[in-house]
DRENDO-1510 file (C-alpha; in Angstrom, 1 decimal, always signed):
<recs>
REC; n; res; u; v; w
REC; 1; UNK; +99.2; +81.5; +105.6 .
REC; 2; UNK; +102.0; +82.8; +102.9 .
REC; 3; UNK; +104.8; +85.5; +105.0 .
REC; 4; UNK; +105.4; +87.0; +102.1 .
REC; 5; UNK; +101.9; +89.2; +100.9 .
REC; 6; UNK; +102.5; +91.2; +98.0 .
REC; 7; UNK; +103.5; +95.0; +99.0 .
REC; 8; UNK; +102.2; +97.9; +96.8 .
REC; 9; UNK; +103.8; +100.9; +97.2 .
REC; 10; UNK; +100.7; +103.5; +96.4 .
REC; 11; UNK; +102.4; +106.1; +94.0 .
REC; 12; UNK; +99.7; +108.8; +94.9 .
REC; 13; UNK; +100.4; +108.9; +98.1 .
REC; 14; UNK; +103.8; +110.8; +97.7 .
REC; 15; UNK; +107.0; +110.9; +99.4 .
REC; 16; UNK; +107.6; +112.3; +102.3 .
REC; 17; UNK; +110.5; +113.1; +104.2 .
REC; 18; UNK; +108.8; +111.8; +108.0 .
REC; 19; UNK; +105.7; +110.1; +106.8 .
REC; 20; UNK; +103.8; +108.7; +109.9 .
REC; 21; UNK; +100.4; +108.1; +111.8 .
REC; 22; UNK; +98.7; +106.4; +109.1 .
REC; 23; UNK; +95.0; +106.2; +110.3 .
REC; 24; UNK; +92.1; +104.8; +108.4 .
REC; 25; UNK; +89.0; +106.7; +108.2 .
REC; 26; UNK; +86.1; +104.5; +107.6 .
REC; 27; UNK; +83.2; +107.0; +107.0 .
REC; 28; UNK; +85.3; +108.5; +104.2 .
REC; 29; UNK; +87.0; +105.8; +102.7 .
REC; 30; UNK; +90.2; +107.3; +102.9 .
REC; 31; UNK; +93.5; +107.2; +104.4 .
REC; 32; UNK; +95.0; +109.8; +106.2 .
REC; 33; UNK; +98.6; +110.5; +107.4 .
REC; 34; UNK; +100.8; +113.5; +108.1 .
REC; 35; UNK; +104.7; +114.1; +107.4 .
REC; 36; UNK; +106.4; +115.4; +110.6 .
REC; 37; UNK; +109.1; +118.4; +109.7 .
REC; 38; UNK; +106.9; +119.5; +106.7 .
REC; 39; UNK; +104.0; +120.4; +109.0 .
REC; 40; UNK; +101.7; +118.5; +106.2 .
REC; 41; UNK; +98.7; +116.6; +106.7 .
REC; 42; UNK; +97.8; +114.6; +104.0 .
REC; 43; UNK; +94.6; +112.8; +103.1 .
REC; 44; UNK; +94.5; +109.8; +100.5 .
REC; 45; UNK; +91.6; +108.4; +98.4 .
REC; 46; UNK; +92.9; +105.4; +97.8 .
REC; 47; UNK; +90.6; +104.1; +95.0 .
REC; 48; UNK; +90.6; +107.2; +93.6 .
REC; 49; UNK; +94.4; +108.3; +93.7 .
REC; 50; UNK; +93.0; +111.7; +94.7 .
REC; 51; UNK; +95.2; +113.2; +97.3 .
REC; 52; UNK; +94.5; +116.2; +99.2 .
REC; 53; UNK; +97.0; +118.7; +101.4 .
REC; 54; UNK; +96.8; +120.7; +104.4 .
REC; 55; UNK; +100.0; +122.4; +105.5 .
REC; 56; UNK; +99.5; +123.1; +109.8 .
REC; 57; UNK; +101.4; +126.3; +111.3 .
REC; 58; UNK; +104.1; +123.5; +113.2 .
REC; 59; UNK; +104.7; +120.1; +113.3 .
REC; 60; UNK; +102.2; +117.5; +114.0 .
REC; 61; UNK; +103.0; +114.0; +114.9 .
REC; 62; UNK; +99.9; +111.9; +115.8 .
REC; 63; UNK; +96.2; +112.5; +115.5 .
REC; 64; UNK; +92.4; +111.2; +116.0 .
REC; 65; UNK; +89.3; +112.1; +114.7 .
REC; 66; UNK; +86.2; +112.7; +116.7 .
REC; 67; UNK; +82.5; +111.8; +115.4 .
REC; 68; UNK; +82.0; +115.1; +113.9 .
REC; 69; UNK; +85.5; +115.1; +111.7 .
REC; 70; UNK; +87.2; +117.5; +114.1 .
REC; 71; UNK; +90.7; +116.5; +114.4 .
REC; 72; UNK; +92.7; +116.4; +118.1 .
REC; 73; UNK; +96.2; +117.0; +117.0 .
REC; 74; UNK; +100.1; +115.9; +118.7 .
REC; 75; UNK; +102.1; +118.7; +117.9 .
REC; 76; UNK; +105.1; +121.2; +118.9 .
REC; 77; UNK; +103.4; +123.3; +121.6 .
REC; 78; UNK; +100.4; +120.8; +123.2 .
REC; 79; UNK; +97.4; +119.2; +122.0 .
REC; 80; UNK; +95.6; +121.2; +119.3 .
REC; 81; UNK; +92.2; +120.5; +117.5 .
REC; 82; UNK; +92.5; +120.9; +113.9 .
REC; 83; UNK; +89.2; +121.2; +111.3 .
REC; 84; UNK; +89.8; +120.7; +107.7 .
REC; 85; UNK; +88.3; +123.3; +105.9 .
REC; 86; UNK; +89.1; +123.5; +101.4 .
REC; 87; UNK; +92.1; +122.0; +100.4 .
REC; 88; UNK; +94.9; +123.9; +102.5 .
REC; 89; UNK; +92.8; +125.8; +104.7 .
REC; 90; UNK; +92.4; +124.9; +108.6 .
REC; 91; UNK; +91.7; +126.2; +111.6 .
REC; 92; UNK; +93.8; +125.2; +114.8 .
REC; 93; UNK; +92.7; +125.7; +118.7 .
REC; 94; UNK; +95.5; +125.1; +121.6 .
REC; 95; UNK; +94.0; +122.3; +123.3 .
REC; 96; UNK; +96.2; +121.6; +126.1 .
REC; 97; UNK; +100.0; +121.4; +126.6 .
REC; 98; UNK; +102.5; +119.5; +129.2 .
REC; 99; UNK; +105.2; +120.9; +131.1 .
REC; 100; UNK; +108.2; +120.3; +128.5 .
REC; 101; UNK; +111.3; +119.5; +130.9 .
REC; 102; UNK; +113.6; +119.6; +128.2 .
REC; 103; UNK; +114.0; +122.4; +124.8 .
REC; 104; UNK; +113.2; +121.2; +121.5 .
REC; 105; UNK; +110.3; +118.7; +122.3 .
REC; 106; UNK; +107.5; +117.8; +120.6 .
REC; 107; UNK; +104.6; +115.4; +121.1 .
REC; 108; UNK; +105.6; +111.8; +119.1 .
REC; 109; UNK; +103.5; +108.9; +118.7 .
REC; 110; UNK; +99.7; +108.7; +120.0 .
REC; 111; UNK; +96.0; +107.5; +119.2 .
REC; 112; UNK; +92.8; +106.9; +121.5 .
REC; 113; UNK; +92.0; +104.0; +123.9 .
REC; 114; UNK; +88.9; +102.3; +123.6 .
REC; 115; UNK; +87.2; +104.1; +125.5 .
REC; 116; UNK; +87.5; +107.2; +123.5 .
REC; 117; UNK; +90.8; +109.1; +125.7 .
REC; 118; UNK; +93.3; +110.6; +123.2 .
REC; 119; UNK; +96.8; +109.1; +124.5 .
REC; 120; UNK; +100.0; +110.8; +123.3 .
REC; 121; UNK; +103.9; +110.8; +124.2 .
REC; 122; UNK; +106.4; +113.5; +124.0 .
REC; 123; UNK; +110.3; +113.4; +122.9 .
REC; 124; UNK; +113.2; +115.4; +122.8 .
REC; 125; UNK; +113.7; +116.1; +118.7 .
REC; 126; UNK; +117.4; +115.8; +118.8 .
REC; 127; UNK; +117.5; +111.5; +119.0 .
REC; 128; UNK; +121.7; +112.0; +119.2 .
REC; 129; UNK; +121.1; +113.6; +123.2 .
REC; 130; UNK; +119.2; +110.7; +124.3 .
REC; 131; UNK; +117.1; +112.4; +126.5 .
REC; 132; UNK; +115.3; +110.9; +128.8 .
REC; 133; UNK; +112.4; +114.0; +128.9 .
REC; 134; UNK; +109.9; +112.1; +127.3 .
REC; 135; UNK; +106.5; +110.9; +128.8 .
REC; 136; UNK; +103.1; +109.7; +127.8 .
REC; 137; UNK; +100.4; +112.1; +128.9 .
REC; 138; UNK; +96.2; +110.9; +128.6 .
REC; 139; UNK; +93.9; +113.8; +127.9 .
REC; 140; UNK; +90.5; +112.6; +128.9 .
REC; 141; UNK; +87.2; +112.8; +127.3 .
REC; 142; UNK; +86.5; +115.7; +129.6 .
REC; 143; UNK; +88.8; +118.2; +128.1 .
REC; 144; UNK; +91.8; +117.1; +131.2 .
REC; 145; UNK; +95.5; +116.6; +130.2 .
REC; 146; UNK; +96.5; +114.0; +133.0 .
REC; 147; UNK; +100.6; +114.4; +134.4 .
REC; 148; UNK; +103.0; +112.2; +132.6 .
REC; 149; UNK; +101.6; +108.4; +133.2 .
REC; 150; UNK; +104.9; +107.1; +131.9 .
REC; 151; UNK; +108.1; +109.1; +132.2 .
REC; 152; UNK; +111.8; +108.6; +131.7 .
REC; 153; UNK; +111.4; +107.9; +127.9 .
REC; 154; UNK; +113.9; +108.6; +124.9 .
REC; 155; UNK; +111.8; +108.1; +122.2 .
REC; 156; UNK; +107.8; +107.3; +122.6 .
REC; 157; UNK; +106.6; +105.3; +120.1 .
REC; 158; UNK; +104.5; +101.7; +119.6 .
REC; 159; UNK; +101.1; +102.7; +121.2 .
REC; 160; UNK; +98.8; +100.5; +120.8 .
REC; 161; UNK; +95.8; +98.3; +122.4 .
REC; 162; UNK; +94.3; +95.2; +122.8 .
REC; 163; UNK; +91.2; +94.2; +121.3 .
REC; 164; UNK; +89.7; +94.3; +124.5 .
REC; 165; UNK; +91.2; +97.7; +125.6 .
REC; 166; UNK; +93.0; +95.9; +128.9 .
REC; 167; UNK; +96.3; +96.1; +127.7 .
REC; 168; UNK; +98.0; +99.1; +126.5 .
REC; 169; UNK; +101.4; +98.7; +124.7 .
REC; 170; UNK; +104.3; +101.4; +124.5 .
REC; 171; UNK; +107.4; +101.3; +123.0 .
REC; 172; UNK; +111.0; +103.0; +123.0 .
REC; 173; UNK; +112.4; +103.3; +119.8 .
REC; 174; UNK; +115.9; +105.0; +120.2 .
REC; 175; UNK; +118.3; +102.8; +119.7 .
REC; 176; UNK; +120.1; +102.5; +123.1 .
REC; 177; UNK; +116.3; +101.0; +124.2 .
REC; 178; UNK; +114.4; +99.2; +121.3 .
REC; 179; UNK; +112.0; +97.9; +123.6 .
REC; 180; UNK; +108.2; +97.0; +123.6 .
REC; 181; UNK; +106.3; +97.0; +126.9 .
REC; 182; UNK; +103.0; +95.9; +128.1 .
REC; 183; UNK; +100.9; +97.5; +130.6 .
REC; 184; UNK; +97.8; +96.5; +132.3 .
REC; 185; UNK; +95.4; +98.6; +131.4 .
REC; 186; UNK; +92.4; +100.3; +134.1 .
REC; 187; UNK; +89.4; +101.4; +131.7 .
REC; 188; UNK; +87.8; +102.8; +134.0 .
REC; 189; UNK; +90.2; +105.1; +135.1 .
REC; 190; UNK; +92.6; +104.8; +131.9 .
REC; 191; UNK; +95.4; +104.2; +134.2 .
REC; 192; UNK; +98.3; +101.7; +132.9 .
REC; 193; UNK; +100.1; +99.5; +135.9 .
REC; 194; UNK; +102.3; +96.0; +135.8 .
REC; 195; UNK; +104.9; +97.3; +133.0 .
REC; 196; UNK; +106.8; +94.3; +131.3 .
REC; 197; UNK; +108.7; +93.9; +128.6 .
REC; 198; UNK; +106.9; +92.4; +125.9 .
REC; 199; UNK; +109.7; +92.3; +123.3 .
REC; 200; UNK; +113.6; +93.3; +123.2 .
REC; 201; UNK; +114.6; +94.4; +119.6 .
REC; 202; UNK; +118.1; +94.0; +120.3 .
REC; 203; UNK; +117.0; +90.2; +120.0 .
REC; 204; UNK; +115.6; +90.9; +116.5 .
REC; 205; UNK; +116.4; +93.4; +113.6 .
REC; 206; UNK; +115.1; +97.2; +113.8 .
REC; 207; UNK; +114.1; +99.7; +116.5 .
REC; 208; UNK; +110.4; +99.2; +116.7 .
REC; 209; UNK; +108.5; +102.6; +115.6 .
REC; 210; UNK; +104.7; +102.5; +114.9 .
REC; 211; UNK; +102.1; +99.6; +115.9 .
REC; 212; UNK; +98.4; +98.1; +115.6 .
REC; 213; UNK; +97.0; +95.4; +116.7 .
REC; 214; UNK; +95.1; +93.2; +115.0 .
REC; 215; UNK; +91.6; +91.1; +115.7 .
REC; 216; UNK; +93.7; +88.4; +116.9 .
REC; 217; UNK; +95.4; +90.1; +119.5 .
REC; 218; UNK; +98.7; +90.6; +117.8 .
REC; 219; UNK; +100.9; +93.5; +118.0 .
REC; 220; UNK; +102.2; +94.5; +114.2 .
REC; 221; UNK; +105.4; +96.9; +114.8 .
REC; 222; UNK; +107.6; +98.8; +112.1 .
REC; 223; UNK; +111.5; +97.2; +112.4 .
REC; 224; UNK; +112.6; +101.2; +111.4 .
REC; 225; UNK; +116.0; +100.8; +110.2 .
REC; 226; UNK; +115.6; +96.7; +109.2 .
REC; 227; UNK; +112.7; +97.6; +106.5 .
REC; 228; UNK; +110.6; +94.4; +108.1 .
REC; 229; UNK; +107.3; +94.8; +109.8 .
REC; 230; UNK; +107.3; +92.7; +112.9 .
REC; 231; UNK; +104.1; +90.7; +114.4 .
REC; 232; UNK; +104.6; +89.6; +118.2 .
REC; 233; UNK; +101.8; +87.4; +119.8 .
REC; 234; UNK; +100.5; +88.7; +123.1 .
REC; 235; UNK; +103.1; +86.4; +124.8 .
REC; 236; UNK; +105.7; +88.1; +123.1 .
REC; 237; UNK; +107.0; +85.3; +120.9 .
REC; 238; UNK; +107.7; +86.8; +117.3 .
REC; 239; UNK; +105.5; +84.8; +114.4 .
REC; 240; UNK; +105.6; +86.8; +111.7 .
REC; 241; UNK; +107.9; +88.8; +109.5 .
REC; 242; UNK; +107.4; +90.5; +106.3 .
REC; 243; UNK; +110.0; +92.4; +104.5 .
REC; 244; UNK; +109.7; +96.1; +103.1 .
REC; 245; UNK; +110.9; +98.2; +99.9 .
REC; 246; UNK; +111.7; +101.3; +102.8 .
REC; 247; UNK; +114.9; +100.5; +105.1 .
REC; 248; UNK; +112.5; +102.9; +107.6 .
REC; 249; UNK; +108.8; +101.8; +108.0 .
REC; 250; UNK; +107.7; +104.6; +110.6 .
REC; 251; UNK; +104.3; +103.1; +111.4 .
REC; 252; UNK; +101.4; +101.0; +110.0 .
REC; 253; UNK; +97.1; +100.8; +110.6 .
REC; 254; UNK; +95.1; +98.1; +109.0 .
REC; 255; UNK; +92.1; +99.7; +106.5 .
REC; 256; UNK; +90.2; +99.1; +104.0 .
REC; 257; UNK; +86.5; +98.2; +104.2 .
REC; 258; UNK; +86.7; +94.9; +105.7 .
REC; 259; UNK; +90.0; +95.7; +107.5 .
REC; 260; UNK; +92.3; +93.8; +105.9 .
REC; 261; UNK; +94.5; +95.7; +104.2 .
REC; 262; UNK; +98.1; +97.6; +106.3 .
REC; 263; UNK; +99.3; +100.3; +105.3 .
REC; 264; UNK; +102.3; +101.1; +106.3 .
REC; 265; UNK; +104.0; +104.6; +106.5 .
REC; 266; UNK; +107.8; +105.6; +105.8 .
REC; 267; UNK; +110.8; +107.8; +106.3 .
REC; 268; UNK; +113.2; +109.6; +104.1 .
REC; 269; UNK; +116.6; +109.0; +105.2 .
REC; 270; UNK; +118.7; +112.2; +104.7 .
REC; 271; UNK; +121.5; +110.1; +102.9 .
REC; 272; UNK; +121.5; +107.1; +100.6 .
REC; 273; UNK; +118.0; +107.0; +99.7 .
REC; 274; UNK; +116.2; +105.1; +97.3 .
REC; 275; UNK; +112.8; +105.5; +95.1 .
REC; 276; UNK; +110.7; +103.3; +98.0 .
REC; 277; UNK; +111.9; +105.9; +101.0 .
REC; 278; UNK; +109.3; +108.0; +101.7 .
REC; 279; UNK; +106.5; +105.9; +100.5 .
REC; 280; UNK; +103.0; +104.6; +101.8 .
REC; 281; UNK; +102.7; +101.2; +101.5 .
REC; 282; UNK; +99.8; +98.9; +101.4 .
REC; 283; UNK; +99.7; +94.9; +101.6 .
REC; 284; UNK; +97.4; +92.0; +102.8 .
REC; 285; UNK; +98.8; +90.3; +105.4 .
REC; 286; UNK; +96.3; +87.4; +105.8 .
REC; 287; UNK; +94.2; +89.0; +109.1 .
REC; 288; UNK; +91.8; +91.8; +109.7 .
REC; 289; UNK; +92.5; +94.8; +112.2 .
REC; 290; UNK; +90.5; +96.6; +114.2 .
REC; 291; UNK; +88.9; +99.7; +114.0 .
REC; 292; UNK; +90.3; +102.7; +115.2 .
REC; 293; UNK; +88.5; +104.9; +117.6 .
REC; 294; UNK; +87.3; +108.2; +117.7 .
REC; 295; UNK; +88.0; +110.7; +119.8 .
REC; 296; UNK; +85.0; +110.5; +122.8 .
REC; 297; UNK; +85.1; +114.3; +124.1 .
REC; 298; UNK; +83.7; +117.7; +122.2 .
REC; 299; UNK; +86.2; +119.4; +120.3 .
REC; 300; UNK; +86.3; +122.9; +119.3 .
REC; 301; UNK; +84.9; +122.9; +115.7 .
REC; 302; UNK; +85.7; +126.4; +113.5 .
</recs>
């Protein structure tokens, strides 16, 4: 199996300044992704090159769709369900919001377990105070925002699960951590327990910012900062890296109709960028992912 796919940067897609949460929508064939401080979410027709805008009233982060097309929504204030209305027009219901321990957070990285519970983790915005405020918080199928089931964290990033939904993975992407853990995962209860460290990126090049997993188990995560996307086996030994035109991958999902092909998301950098920053991405890395779930509870549609 070649390392070294072919990457495509997709010139409809844009730039953005944050781009991140790429998701795959299979129903519509499209790809869908948001960028952070310009409160935009963003979908792609991919075969098409027809791109489509929604601009949100603050800043949204992470997302899932439920079987209807109603979006649940990470964003500045709490959980929010978004619907899609023309081209720029939405509507947006407060769904549910933590206790923020610290000013200027905002909810991070986050996608659904297999079981159809939204999962989501909070951060202090300012990286250079290296708060320790953030937390991952579960809101349940029923409607229920659980209490942080992870605390203590800078910057929330890498979720992700395994194919079989028994292990969640999390990750701290500010640079005094740059670690990936693994959790035992309840799906029942859609509690995580036994925390290890599945990688330290201190060992390796990059922070490690967005993830997926893939039908084989593996956990792909973007090196931010190295411009490499990372693949770590389940035991935690690294077997793959490919490089990147973006020195800051920000987060990748597999797509496509036969799941094959990653797209993978990136940042800006205020200073010294170049013409890839900013850019999706979108290469064939040899395996298939999985697809990504749908939110399992009833959304507010408007």
């Amino acid at each position: 199996m070649s390392n070294a796919p072919r990457v495509e940067r997709l010139e409809a897609a844009g730039r953005a300044t944050v781009g991140e949460c790429p998701v795959w929508h299979a129903k519509d064939r499209a790809l869908y992704f948001v960028d952070i401080p310009e409160r935009r979410f963003v979908r792609l027709d991919v075969e098409s090159g027809r791109r489509a805008d929604w601009t949100l009233p603050e800043q949204i982060a992470c997302f899932a769709f439920d079987a209807a097309g109603t979006i649940v929504a990470g964003m500045e204030s709490g959980l929010h369900a978004v619907t899609l209305h023309a081209e720029g027009e939405t509507r947006v219901t407060r769904l549910a919001a933590p206790r923020f321990d610290a000013p200027g957070m905002r909810f991070n990285d986050g996608r659904c377990d297999r079981q159809g519970r939204f999962w989501a983790g909070t951060m202090v915005q300012d990286m250079s105070l290296a708060s320790t405020a953030g937390a991952l918080y579960r809101y349940d199928t029923g409607g229920i925002l659980s209490e942080p089931l992870v605390d203590g964290l800078v910057t929330q990033n890498g979720l992700a699960f395994s194919p079989d939904g028994a292990i969640l993975y999390l990750s701290d992407s500010h640079p005094t951590r740059r670690l990936i853990w693994a959790f035992d995962f309840d799906v029942d209860t859609g509690t995580p327990h036994n925390r290890r460290v599945l990688a330290d990126l201190h060992q390796h090049a990059g922070r490690p910012d967005g993830a997926a997993v893939d039908a084989d188990g593996c956990y792909w995560t973007c090196g931010n900062d190295a411009g490499r996307l990372l693949r770590f086996t389940p035991q935690g030994k690294l077997d793959r890296t490919i490089l990147l035109p973006a020195t800051k991958p920000s987060m990748c999902a597999f797509g496509g109709d036969d799941l094959s092909t990653l797209y993978v998301t990136s940042i800006r950098p205020a200073a010294n960028a170049t013409e890839d920053d900013g850019c999706v991405f979108a290469l064939r890395p040899g395996v298939q992912g999985l697809p990504e779930p749908a939110y399992g509870g009833m959304l507010p549609v408007a």
